[in-house]
N, C-alpha and C positions, 0 to 999 in steps of 0.2 A: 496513734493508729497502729493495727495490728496489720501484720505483713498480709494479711486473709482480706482483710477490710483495702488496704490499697490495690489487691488484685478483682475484689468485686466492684469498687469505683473504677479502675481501668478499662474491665470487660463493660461495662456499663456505657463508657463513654463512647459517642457517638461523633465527634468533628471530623472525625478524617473519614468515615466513611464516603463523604461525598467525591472526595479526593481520590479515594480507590475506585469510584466509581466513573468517573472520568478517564482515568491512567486505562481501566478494562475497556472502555467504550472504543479510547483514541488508539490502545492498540490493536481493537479487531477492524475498525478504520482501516488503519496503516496496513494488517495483515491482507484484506478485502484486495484494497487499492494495488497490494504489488502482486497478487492472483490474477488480478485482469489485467496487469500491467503483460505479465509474463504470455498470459497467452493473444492478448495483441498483440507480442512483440514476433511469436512464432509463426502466427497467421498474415505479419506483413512481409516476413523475409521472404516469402513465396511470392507473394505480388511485387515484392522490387525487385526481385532477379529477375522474372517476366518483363515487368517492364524495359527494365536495362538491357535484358536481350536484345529486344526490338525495337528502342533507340540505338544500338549500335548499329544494327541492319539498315537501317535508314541512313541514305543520302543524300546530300545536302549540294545543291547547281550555285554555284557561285556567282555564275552571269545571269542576269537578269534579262 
């Protein structure tokens, strides 16, 4: 086999394509998933320092 002939059986061969296309899928997954991780995480620091504000204002009667 000529070095021309194993580079057009290689471009030709098709098994791992399905494997690249997995790896592409699972990293826009991954990419997605920490995009909405991040801006959940900025939209709740607002709501738990509110909150925390105003459980600490609140007190607490010990006697019943």
């Amino acid at each position: 086999m000529t070095f021309l002939n194993i580079i057009k059986t290689f471009s030709n061969d098709e098994d791992g394509a399905v494997t690249v296309d997995w790896v592409v899928l699972t990293a826009a997954v991954v990419g997605l998933g920490i995009a909405v991780l991040s801006s959940v995480t900025t939209g709740t620091k607002g709501v738990t320092q509110n909150i925390s504000s105003y459980l600490n204002t609140i007190t607490v009667d010990k006697a019943f």
